[in-house]
TITIVEX-526230 format. One record per residue (C-alpha): z, y, x. Coordinates in steps of 0.5 Angstrom, whole numbers, plus 500, padded with zeros to 3 digits. Each point is the difference from the previous one (the first is absolute). Layout:
> Z,Y,X
...
end
This chain:
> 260,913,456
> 500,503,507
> 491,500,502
> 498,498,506
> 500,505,505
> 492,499,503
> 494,503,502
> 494,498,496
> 497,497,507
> 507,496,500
> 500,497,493
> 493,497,501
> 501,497,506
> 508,497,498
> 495,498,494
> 495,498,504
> 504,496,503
> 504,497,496
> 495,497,495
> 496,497,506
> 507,496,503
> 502,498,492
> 493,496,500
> 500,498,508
> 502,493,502
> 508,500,501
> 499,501,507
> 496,506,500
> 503,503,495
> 506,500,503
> 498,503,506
> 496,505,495
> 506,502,496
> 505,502,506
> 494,505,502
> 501,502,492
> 507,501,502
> 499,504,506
> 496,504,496
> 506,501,495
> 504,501,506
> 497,508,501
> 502,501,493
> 506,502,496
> 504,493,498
> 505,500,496
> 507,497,500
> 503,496,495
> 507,499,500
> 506,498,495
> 507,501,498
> 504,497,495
> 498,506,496
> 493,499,501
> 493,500,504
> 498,505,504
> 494,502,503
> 501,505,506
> 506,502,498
> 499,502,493
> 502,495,494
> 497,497,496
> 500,498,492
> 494,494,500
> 499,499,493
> 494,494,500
> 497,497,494
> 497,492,502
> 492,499,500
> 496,494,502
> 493,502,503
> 498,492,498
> 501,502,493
> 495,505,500
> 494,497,503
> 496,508,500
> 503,503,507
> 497,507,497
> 505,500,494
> 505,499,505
> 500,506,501
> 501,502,492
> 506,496,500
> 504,502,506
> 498,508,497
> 503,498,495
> 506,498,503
> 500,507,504
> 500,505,493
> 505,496,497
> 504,502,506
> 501,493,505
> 500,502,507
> 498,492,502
> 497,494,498
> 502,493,501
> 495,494,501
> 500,493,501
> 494,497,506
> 498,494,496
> 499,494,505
> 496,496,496
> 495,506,498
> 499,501,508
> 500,493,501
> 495,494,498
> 502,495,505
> 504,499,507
> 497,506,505
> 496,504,495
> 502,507,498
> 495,504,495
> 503,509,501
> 493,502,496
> 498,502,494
> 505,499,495
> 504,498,505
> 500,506,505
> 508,501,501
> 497,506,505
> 497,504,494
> 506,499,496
> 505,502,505
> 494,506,502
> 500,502,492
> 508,500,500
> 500,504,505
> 495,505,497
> 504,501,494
> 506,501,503
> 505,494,498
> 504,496,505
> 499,493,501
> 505,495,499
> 496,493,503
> 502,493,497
> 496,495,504
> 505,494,499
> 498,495,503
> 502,499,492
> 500,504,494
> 500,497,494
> 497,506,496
> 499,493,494
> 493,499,504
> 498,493,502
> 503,497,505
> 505,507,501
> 494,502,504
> 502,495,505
> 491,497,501
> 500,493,497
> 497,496,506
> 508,502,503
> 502,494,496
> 495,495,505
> 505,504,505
> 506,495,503
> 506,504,499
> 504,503,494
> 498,507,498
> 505,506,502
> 504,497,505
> 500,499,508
> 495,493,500
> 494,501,505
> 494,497,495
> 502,507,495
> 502,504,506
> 494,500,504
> 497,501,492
> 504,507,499
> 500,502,508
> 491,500,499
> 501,504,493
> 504,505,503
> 497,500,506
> 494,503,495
> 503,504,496
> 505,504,504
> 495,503,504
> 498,504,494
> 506,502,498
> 503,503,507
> 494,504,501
> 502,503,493
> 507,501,502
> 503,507,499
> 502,500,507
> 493,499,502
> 497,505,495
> 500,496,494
> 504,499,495
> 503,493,499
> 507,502,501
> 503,493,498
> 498,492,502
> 504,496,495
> 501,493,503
> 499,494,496
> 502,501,493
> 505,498,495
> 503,495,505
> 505,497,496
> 502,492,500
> 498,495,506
> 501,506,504
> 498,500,508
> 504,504,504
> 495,499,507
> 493,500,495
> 503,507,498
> 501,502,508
> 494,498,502
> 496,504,493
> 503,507,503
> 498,497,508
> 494,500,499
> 499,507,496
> 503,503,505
> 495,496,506
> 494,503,495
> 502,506,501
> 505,501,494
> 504,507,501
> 503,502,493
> 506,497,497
> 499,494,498
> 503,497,493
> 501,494,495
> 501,501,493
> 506,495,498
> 500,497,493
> 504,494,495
> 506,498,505
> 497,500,507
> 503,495,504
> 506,501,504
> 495,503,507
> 499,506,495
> 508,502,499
> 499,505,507
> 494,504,501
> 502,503,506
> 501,495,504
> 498,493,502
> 495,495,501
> 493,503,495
> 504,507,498
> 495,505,498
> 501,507,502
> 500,503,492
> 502,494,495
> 498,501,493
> 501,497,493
> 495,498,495
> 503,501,493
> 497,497,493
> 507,502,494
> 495,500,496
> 498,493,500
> 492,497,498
> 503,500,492
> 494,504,497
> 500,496,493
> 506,505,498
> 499,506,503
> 506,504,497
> 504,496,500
> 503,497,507
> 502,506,505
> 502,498,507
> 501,493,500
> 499,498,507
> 505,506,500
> 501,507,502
> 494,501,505
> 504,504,505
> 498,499,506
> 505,498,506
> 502,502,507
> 499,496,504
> 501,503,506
> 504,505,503
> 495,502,505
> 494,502,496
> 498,502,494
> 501,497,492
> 493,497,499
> 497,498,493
> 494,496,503
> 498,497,494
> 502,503,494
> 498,498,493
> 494,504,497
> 497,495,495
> 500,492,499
> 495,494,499
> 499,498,494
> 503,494,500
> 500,498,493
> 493,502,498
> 501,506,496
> 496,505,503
> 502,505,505
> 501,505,497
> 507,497,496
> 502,500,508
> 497,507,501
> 506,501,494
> 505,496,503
> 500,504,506
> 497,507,497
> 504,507,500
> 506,499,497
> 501,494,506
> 497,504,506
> 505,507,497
> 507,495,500
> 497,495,506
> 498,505,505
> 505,505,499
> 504,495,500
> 499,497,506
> 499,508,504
> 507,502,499
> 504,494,499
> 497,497,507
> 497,507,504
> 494,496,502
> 495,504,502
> 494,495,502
> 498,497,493
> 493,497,500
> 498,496,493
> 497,495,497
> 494,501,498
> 497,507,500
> 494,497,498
> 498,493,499
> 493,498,499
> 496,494,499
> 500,492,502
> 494,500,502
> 496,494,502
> 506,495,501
> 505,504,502
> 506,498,495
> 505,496,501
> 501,494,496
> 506,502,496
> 501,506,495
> 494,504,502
> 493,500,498
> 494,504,502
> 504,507,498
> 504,503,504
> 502,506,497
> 507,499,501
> 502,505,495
> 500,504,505
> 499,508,499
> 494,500,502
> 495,495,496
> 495,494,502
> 494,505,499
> 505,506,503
> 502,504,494
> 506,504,499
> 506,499,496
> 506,502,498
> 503,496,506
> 496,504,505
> 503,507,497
> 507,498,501
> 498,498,507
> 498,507,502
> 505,503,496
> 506,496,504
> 495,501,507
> 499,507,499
> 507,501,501
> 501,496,505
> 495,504,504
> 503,505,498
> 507,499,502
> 499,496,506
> 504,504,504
> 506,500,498
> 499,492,497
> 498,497,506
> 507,500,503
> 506,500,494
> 506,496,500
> 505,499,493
> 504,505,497
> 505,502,495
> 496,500,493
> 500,504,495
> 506,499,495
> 498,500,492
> 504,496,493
> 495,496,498
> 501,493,502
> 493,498,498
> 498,504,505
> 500,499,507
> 498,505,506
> 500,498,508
> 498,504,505
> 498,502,508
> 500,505,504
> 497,503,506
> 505,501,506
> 497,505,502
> 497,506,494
> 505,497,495
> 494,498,495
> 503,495,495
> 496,496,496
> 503,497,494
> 498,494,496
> 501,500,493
> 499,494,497
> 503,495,494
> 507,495,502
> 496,495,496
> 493,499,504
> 498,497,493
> 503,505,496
> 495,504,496
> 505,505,496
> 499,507,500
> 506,503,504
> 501,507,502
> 505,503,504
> 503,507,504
> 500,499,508
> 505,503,504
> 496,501,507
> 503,505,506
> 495,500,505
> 500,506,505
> 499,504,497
> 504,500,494
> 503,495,495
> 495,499,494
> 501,497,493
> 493,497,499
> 498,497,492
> 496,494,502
> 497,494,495
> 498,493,500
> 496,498,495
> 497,492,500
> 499,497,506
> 499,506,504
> 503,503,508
> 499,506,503
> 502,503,507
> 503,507,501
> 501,504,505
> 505,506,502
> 501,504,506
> 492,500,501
> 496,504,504
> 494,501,495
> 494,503,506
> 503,507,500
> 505,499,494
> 507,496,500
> 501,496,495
> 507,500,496
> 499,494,495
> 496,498,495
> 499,495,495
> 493,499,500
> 496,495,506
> 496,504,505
> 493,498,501
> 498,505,505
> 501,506,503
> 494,504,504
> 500,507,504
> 493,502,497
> 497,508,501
> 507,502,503
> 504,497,495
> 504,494,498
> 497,495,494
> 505,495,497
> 497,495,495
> 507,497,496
> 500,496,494
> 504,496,495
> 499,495,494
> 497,503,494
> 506,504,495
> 504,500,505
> 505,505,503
> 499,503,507
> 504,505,504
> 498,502,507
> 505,505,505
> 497,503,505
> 504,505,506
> 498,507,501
> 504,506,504
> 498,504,495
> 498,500,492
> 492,498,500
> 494,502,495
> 499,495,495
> 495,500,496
> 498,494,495
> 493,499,499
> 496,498,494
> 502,493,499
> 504,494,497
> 507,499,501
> 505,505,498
> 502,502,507
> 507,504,501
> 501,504,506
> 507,503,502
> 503,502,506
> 507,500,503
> 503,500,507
> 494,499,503
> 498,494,496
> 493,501,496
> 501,494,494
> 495,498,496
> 501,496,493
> 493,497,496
> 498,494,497
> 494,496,503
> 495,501,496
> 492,501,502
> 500,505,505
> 505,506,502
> 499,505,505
> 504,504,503
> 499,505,505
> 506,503,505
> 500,505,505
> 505,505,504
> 507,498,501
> 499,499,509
> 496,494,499
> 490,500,500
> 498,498,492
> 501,494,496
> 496,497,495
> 503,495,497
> 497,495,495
> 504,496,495
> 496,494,498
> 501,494,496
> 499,494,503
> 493,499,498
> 498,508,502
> 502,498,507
> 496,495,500
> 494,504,499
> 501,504,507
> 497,497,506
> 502,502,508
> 495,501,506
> 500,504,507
> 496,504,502
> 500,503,507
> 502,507,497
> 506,496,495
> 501,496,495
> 497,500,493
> 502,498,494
> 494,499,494
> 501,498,493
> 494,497,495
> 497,495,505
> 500,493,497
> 501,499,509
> 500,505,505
> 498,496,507
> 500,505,505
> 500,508,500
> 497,504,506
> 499,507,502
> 492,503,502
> 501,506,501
> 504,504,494
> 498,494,496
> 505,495,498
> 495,494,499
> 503,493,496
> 497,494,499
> 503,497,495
> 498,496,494
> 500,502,493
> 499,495,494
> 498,506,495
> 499,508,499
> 506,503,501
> 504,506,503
> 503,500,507
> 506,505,503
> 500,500,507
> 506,503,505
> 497,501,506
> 497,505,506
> 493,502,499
> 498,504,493
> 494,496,499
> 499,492,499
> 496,495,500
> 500,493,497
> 497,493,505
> 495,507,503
> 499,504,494
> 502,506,498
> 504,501,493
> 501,507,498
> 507,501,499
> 505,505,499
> 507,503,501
> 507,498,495
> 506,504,499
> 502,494,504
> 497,502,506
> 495,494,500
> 493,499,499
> 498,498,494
> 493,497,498
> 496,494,497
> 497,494,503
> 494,495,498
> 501,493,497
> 495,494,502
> 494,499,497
> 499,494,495
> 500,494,503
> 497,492,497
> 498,493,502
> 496,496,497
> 500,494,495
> 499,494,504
> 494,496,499
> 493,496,503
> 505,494,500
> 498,494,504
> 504,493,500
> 500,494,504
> 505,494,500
> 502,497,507
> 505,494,502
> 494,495,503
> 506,497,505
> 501,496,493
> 494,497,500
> 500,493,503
> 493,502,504
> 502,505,503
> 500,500,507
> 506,502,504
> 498,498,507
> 501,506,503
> 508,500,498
> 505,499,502
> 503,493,501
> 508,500,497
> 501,495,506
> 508,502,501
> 503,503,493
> 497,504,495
> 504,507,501
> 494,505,500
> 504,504,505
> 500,494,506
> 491,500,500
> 501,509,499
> 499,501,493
> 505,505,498
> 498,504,494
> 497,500,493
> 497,493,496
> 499,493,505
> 496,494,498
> 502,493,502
> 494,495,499
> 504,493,500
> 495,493,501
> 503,493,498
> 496,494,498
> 502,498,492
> 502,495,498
> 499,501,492
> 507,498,498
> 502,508,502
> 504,504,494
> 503,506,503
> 500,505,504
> 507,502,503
> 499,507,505
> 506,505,503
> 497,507,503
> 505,506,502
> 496,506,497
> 507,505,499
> 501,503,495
> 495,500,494
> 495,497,505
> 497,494,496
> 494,494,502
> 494,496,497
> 498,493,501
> 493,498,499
> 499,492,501
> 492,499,501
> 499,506,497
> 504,499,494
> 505,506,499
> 507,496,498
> 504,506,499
> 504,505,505
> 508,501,501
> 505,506,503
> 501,498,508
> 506,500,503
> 505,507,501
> 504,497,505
> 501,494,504
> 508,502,501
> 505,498,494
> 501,507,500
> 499,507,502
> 504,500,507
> 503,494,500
> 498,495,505
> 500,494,497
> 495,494,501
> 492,502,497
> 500,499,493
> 495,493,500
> 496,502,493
> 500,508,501
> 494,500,495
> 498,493,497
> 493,500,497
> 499,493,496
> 492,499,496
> 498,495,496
> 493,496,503
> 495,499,494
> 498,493,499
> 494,499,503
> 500,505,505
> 500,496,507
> 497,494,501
> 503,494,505
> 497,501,507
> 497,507,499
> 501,506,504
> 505,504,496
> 502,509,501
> 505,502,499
> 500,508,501
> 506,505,499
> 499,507,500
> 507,503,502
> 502,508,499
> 505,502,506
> 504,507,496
> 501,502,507
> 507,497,505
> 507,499,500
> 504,506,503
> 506,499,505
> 505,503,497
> 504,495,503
> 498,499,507
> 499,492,500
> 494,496,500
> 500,496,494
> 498,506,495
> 497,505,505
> 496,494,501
> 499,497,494
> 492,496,499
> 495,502,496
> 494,496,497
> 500,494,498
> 506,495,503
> 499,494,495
> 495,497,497
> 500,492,497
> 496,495,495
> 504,495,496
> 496,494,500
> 497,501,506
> 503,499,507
> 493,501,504
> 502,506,506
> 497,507,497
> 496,504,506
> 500,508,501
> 497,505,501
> 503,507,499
> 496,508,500
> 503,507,498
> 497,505,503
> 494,501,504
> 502,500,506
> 507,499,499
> 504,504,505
> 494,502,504
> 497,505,495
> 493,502,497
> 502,506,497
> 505,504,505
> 499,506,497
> 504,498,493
> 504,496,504
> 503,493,499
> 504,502,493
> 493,501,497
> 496,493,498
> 502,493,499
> 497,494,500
> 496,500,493
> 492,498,500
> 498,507,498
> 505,504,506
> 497,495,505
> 493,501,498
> 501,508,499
> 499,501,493
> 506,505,500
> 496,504,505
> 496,506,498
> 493,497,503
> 501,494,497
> 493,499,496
> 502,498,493
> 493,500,497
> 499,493,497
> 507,500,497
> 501,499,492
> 499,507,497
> 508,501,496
> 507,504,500
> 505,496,500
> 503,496,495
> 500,492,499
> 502,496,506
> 501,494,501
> 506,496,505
> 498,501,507
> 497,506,503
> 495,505,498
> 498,508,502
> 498,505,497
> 496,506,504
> 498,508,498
> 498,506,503
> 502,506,498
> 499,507,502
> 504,506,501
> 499,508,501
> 508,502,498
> 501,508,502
> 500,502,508
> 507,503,503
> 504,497,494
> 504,492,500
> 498,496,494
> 505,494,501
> 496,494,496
> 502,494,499
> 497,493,497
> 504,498,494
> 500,492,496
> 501,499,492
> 504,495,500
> 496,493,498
> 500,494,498
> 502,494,503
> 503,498,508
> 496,504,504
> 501,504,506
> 495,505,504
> 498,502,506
> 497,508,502
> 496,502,504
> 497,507,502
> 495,501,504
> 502,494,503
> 508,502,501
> 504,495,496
> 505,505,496
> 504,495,496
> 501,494,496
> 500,501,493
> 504,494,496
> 499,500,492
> 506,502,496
> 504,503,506
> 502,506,499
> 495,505,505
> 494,501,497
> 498,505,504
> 498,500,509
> 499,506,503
> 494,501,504
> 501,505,506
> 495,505,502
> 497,498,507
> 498,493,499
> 498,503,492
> 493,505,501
> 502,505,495
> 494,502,501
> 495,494,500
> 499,494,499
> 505,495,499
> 500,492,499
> 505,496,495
> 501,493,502
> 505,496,495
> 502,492,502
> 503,498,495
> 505,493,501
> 500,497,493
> 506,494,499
> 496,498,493
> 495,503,496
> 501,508,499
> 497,506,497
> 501,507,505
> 498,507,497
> 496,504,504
> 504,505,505
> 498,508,499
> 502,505,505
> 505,504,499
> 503,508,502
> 506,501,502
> 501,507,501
> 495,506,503
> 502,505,504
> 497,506,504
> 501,499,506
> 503,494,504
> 498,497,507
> 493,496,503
> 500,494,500
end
């Protein structure tokens, strides 16, 4: 990414600034950032432009490759930082993030950009490690959060959600109205680095040509000025079919692509059922545009995310990907997820997501690496590589071979003749071992090319290919890098392990080469100005060339696994290239000393391509010497050991005091119109109902319906009796998407009263205790799912026809928030959360001294306090892990008054993660446990668990 162009004194005061207007009422604000933009106005801006090859900034192209992040997934600012890092050394060059509307938002007009929220420090940060930023602020964005990020008092607004009508219009145009401001003062045209501004997402049925309009009027009225996108998905309505024109076309128009579907049940056995993922044209007036590309899945069938993270794993990315790059020439992709994160309070939507949103993505919920993370940098890498010729390639002549199990597709840029060549099965599906001799003229020559595909597999070749100083023929194997390091060229290919390799390089007159000590069997011949090189990709091969009118070569001939092992950075002296480190973040020069921060998981040995001949690791100094490579070889420390404690001083208490008869809820509100808990403000988390109706004594049964979503459930005590709990309602529609009437009995309850229990003439309760699992999405655009109750929606007694009177209370305060810095996703309205049990200062001395274990029905907490002291400057990810039980039985957990999940006996997450920042990883910590109990149940006690250690990392 290009940096601000500044002075010291410039940056404070833009940043100065910037921060006063972002926090000043709309009025002064405004006034505060055009001074802001003024300032910008002194400085270098940049220019974003496109073509239908690809976006440009000042006239250079560019080949963005993003990976999707949800800040309000990761509720600790500072390991943003980590991620988006990870991102970069993985070669991403961007970022895409959704702004969650109802994260910002707790009632109409009021908006929260602090704490966990601070969008200003996001951006600040993805502009500090260099990444792009691709801003989704929707107004919806799906993302399978509660109520597709659309806040839940939206329902309390007259109009249909994602069209023209006014009540949403004014709704959307004030959201917008907030967060624009912070995403054009980021905009890489004023210095920043948000380059694109996605309108909307996946606008698919009901569609609204006019809403659309007015979508990219406003951006553009809030001071907008890079392209802006949409991304298409499922058959989108007929105002899609041109993108270049009409009412709501957008400047780049984008595609989203899921082939591999959501079945993580089989992992190896569907492969494309949605289809073959290329990504199409839609214009002729800008570039093909991957927007939203399947990089993992939900776990839909609850399996376990790391069946999806099979399902989408290497041998899909290597076919997909690649697939997609030739067969299409994109050259904007952007994949979700990078990272996935966490649920978070109540967070999820109601349907196939719990409170993990790991995703099966690369990168996992407490932030490890993982195979899908290596083939991202091998295939990044060489798109960083090859951005030149890449960015601007149209159809060629492919290649000719015999084998009809095989099939090649080609591109070529028209201006360096570089080919890229495609190498893949004919059968997507098909998981032979086929080989075959390709017949390939290039510029500068025709070349037979012995090739391989064994299993699921792809590659990308090139031909014609000016490699820094060397040209590139043909070969066989896949570039992941190349780098002018110390006045000569490094090039890192690689190949699948046992596998044969042959590589051309030109020269004017016959070179040295001289083969150094390693695996691989390298052969080297020379004729008629072609140097070629047969081995077999096994370990690592090095192979040193000099002479023959072109600078020196080293070239590395790895396999797939040994090429992952190397990692990228620039320097202000060059580019660096590092193998041994677990994660190398960054790399700068002091001086002569080349100075990594990088993270390591275990001693070890490091090998650095760079300048300088000395080095340094996260500011220490390692002694290193030189190879025969002509790099710096060394050792680096690994971190230190790391514990946690058991988990014990257990305190517990029972809580429910709604259910009791006696218990007095003058202070709530009265249900006087309908009992949907969105109408009076409680949108999140557990409602209690408290119904008054005089007996009759005849009374036998009890007969409720509730709305929960799924897995969500309800209890019903009568005079503080427990009578028994049932699954609320999914939805209220016949079927996902359809508009037929609301299903009458969505989720029916019926319980026996005991004889006895209400006397004629007596006051009588009835309390119901209702989990909300988060609100519909609107997938669909209509009103009757987006704005499906939740709560309590029918309650009757058989015997009795006196009228029941009631009073409703979820969260304290409701949509007027007690507690803004954990926001509205955090608490519902159980008794502990309104009275602060989950709080750190809560005082829990007079509570019962016992671990957790025996419940019965209803609600009871746990409390502990545990301390830390794990080990400075090293990340040791912990999370909270739950054996499996007995019984139906659900937890809530909080951590330091945070609440981090939602624990259901018998699903398949055990473990939560426990994100450092609202953590004290050196300190002290409280545990609390709300334990929701539908009968009596037995819970074992939860421990605390490492996920991994590493020296190194970032703060929180």
């Amino acid at each position: 990414m290009r940096r601000r162009s500044r002075t010291m004194l410039a940056l404070a005061a833009a940043l100065a600034l910037i921060s006063t207007a972002l926090h000043a009422p709309p009025a002064k604000a405004s006034n505060q950032l055009h001074q802001v933009h003024q300032l910008h106005q002194v400085h270098q801006v940049h220019q974003v432009t496109y073509d239908k090859y690809s976006l440009k900034i000042d006239g250079k192209r560019v080949l963005l490759r993003a990976g999707e992040f949800h800040y309000f997934r990761l509720p600790s600012p500072g390991l943003w930082r980590d991620v988006l890092e990870k991102y970069k050394a993985e070669g991403f060059n961007a970022v895409s993030i959704y702004f969650h509307w109802g994260y910002h938002s707790p009632k109409p007009g009021v908006y929260d950009f602090t704490g966990v929220r601070d969008v200003d420090r996001l951006l600040r940060t993805a502009e500090e490690v260099g990444l792009y930023v691709i801003a989704r602020p929707g107004p919806y964005i799906n993302a399978e959060t509660t109520g597709g990020g659309l806040p839940a008092w939206l329902k309390n607004v007259p109009g249909r959600a994602r069209s023209s009508d006014p009540g949403y219009t004014a709704a959307y145009q004030d959201w917008l109205g907030h967060i624009d401001p912070y995403l054009a003062e980021h905009q890489v045209t004023r210095g920043g680095s948000v380059v694109l501004y996605n309108a909307e997402n996946e606008y698919a049925a009901n569609t609204d040509r006019q809403y659309m309009a007015d979508l990219q009027a406003k951006a553009r009225a809030d001071g907008i000025d890079v392209p802006i996108t949409h991304n298409q998905c499922c058959d989108a309505a007929s105002w899609t079919t041109d993108w270049s024109t009409g009412l709501g076309a957008v400047d780049i128009a984008g595609v989203d692509d899921y082939p591999q579907s959501f079945e993580c049940r089989e992992p190896d056995t569907p492969w494309g059922p949605w289809g073959e993922g290329v990504t199409e044209r839609l214009s002729d007036k800008s570039p093909v545009f991957a927007a939203e590309y399947q990089a993992g899945s939900i776990d839909a069938q609850g399996v376990g995310f790391d069946k999806c993270r099979q399902l989408t794993g290497v041998k899909y990315m290597k076919y997909f990907y690649k697939n997609n790059l030739i067969q299409s020439g994109a050259t904007l992709f952007s994949y979700y997820m990078g990272f996935g994160g966490t649920n978070w309070g109540w967070l999820p939507q109601p349907n196939d997501v719990g409170t993990s949103y790991d995703y099966g993505s690369q990168i996992t919920e407490n932030r490890q690496l993982t195979d899908k993370y290596d083939e991202f940098k091998r295939q990044n890498y060489f798109l960083g590589a090859a951005a030149g010729p890449l960015t601007e390639t149209d159809p060629a002549t492919a290649p000719a071979h015999d084998n009809s199990a095989l099939q090649t597709v080609a591109r070529a840029n028209p201006s360096s003749g570089t080919q890229f060549v495609l190498l893949r099965h004919t059968d997507r599906a098909a998981t032979t071992d086929d080989s075959t001799t390709l017949d390939w003229t290039t510029r500068d020559g025709r070349y037979t090319l012995p090739v391989r595909l064994n299993g699921r597999d792809a590659k990308v070749l090139v031909g014609g290919y000016d490699m820094g100083g060397q040209r590139l023929a043909v070969s066989s194997s896949e570039i992941m890098t190349h780098a002018e390091i110390g006045g000569r060229d490094v090039a890192l290919l690689y190949g699948r392990d046992g596998e044969a390799g042959r590589t051309v390089l030109r020269y004017s007159g016959a070179p040295t080469v001289k083969v150094l000590p390693g695996d691989g069997g390298v052969r080297a011949s020379y004729a008629n100005g072609d140097l070629t090189l047969d081995y077999t990709h096994r370990g690592l091969a090095r192979v040193q060339i000099s002479g023959g009118g072109r600078r020196p070569l080293l070239l590395l001939l790895g396999t797939d696994e040994e090429a992952a092992k190397f990692w990228r950075a620039d320097t202000s002296a060059g580019p660096v290239l590092v193998r041994g480190t677990s994660l190398l973040r960054s790399a700068q020069m002091r001086g002569g000393t080349l100075d990594l921060r990088a993270d390591t998981a275990a001693a070890g040995d490091i090998e650095v391509f760079g300048p300088g001949r000395k080095v340094a690791v996260n500011d220490t100094a390692i002694p290193v010497h030189g190879t025969a490579s002509g790099s710096l070889a060394g050792r680096v420390p690994g971190p230190r050991p790391a514990t946690v404690p058991a988990l014990t001083g257990w305190r517990t208490h029972s809580e429910a005091p709604e259910a009791a008869t006696a218990f007095d809820d003058s202070s709530w509100t009265v249900a006087d119109h309908t009992t949907h808990a969105d109408d009076y403000g409680f949108h999140n988390g557990h409602v209690w109902y408290r119904g008054r109706f005089t007996a009759t004594g005849a009374e036998t049964t009890v007969k409720t319906n509730a709305i929960t979503g799924k897995n969500g459930i309800y209890q019903v005590w009568l005079n503080g009796r427990y009578l028994g709990s049932a699954a609320g309602g999914v939805q209220a529609d016949a079927g996902e998407g359809t508009t037929t009437p609301p299903n009458p009995d969505p989720g029916p309850g019926s319980f026996s009263i005991p004889s006895g229990l209400l006397k004629k003439g007596e006051p009588a309760v009835l309390s119901v205790l209702v989990e909300n699992m988060g609100h519909n999405d609107d997938w669909t655009a209509e009103e009757i799912r987006h704005k499906q109750p939740r709560g309590l929606v029918g309650a009757s007694i058989t015997g009795s026809a006196g009228q029941i009177s009631w009073r409703i209370q979820g969260a304290k305060g409701g949509e007027d928030l007690t507690d803004k810095a954990r926001g509205p996703f955090n608490n519902g309205g159980l008794y502990g959360e309104r009275t602060g049990w989950h709080l750190p200062g809560f005082g829990d001395g007079g509570w019962k001294a016992s671990a957790p274990g025996s419940v019965t029905p209803g609600v009871n907490w746990y409390r502990t306090a545990f301390g830390l002291n794990l080990p400075k400057k090293q990340d040791v990810p912990l999370t909270l892990h739950f054996a499996k039980g007995d019984g139906k039985y659900r937890v809530l957990l909080f951590v330091n008054g945070w609440n981090l999940g939602q624990y259901i006996n018998g699903e398949v997450q055990q473990d939560f993660a426990l994100p450092a920042g609202l953590l004290k990883e050196r300190g002290r910590n409280t545990l609390a446990l709300a334990v929701v109990a539908e009968n009596d149940a037995k819970l074992s006690p939860p421990s605390l668990r490492i996920v991994a250690n590493h020296l190194g990392g970032v703060s929180p």
